[in-house]
Structure formats: C-alpha cells, structure tokens
C-alpha positions as CSV (number, residue, x, y, z in Angstrom):
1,X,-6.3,5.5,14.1
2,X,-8.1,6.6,10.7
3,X,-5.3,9.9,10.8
4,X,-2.9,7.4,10.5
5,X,-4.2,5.0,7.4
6,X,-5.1,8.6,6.1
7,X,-1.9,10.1,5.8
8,X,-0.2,9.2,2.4
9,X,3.4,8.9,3.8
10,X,2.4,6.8,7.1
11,X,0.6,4.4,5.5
12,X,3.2,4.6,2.5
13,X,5.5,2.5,4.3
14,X,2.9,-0.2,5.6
15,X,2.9,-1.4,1.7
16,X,4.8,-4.7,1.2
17,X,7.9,-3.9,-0.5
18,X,7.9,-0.2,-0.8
19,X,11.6,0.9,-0.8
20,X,10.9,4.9,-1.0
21,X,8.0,7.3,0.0
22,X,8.0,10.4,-1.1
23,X,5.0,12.9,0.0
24,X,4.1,15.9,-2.3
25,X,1.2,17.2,-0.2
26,X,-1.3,15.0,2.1
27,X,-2.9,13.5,-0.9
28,X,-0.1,13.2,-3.5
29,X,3.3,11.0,-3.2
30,X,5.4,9.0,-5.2
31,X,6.2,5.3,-3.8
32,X,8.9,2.7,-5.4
33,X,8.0,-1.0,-4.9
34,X,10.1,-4.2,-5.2
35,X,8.2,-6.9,-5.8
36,X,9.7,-10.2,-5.5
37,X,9.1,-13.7,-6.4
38,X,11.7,-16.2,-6.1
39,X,15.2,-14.9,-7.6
40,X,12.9,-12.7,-10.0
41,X,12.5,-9.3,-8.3
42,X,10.8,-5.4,-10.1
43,X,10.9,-2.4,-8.9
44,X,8.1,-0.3,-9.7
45,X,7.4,3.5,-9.2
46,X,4.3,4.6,-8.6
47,X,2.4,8.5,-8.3
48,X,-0.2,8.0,-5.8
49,X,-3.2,9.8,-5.1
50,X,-5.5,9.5,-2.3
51,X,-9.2,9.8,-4.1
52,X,-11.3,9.3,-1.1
53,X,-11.5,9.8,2.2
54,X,-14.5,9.1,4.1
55,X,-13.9,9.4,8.0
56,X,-13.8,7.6,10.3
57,X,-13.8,4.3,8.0
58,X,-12.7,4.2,4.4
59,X,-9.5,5.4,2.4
60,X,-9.3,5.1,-1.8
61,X,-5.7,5.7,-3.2
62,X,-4.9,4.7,-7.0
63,X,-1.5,4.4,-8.2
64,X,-0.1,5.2,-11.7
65,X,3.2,4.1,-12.9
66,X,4.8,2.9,-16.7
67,X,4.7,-0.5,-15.8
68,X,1.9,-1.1,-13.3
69,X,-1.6,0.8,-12.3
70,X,-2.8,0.4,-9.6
71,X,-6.3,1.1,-7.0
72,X,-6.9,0.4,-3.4
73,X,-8.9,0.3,-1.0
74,X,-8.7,0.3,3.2
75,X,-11.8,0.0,5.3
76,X,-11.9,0.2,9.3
77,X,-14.6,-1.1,10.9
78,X,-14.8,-0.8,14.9
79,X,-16.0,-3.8,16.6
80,X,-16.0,-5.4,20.1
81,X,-12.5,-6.3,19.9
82,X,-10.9,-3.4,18.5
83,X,-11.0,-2.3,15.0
84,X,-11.0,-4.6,12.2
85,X,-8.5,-3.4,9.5
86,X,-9.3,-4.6,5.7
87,X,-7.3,-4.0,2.5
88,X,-7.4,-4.6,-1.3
89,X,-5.6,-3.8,-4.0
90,X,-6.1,-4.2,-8.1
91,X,-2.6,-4.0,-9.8
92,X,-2.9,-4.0,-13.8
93,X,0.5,-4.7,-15.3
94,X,1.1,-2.7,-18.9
95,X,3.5,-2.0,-21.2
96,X,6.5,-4.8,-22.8
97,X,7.4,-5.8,-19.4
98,X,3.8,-6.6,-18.2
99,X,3.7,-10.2,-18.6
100,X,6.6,-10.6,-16.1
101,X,5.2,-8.1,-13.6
102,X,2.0,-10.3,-13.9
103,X,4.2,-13.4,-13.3
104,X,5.7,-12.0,-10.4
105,X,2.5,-10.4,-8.6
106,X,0.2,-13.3,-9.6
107,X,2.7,-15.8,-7.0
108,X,2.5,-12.7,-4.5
109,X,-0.4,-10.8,-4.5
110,X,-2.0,-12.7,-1.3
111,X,1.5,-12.6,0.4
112,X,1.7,-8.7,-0.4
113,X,-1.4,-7.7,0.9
114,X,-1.2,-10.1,4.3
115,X,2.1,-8.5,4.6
116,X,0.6,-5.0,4.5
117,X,-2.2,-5.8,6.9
118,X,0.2,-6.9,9.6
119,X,2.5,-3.7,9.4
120,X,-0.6,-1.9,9.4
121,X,-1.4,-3.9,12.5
122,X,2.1,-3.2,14.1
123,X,2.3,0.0,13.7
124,X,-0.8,1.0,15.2
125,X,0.2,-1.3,17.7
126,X,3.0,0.5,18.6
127,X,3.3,2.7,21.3
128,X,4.5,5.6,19.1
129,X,2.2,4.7,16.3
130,X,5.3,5.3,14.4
131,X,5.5,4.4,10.1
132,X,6.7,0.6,10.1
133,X,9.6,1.7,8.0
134,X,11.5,4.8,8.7
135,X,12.0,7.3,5.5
C-alpha cells in the first residue's frame, strides 16, 4: 500500500480535481487542478515535490504554483480493520487572483480532501490497485 501513496504520479490522480499529472522523476511532477465552486471554477498548476518519505506510514509533498502554494501531508496507520488512510492539505492562495482562489477553496476544501480520501480508498481497493484516473 505505502508504494502506492508513495509514488508521485499514482497518488497524483487521487487529488480532487487534478486534470493532468505529469512525473519528472519519482519525487518531482507537475499537477493541474480545477477547483470548483458553484459556476466559479480555477485551474491551477502546481510543481510538486515529495519532501518526505518515511516508510511504511507517512508521505510530505508541497506544491508550488503562481497562484496557489501548497503542503500535504498523508499518514497510514495499520489497525485491526485494515489501514486507516489520513490526509491534509494547507493551500495559501497569492498573487491578484488570490482572493478568488480563497473564495473558491474556502466552500471546498472539506469536500476536496473527502474526495481525495475516497479515491485513495478505491483505488487501493481495486483489484489492480490501478491510479483512480487514467493519464
């Protein structure tokens, strides 16, 4: 299970939203993001670096991008009913644009990251252990 949160382009397409995954090397990609709200929808790109990996049970990644940055983190934890799977993420909106990106994540931020959880959760569920999204 950890090899597959661990591997940047996997668990790339897990994330809510992402639209595009694109792996430089197994700790360096590039993602693009649509994050939506209503009718209001932004699409963010994001260079992506996995900063820690601890195995079996903890993954760091921070994001950088002109409008957003961003930091994560994804712990494991085995327990008597499987593995427990949590995730969090900071995203600081910058630049002109910021105070509509804050608009839009503030309404979604909850609904991004139990969205990610559970194609986290369906992947690994499936047989193939397959990305949620094909590339």
């Amino acid at each position: 299970m950890f090899d597959f949160v661990s591997d940047i382009g996997k668990i790339g397409w897990c994330i809510d939203g992402v639209k595009e995954v694109k792996v430089q090397d197994d700790k360096h990609s590039q993602w693009k993001i649509e994050v939506r709200a209503g009718f209001i929808s932004q699409s963010v790109k994001l260079a992506v670096v996995l900063t820690e990996v601890t195995r079996p049970t903890r993954m760091l990644f921070s994001g950088t991008g002109t409008q957003v940055d961003m930091t994560g983190t994804l712990t494991l934890q085995p327990d008597n009913e499987g593995t427990q799977v949590s995730f969090r993420a900071v995203i600081n909106a910058k630049g002109p644009i910021g105070p509509l990106i804050d608009l839009v994540m503030g309404h979604t931020a909850e609904k991004l990251t139990n969205n990610t959880v559970e194609k986290i959760r369906q992947t690994l569920e499936a047989p193939t252990n397959a990305p949620a999204q094909a590339p």
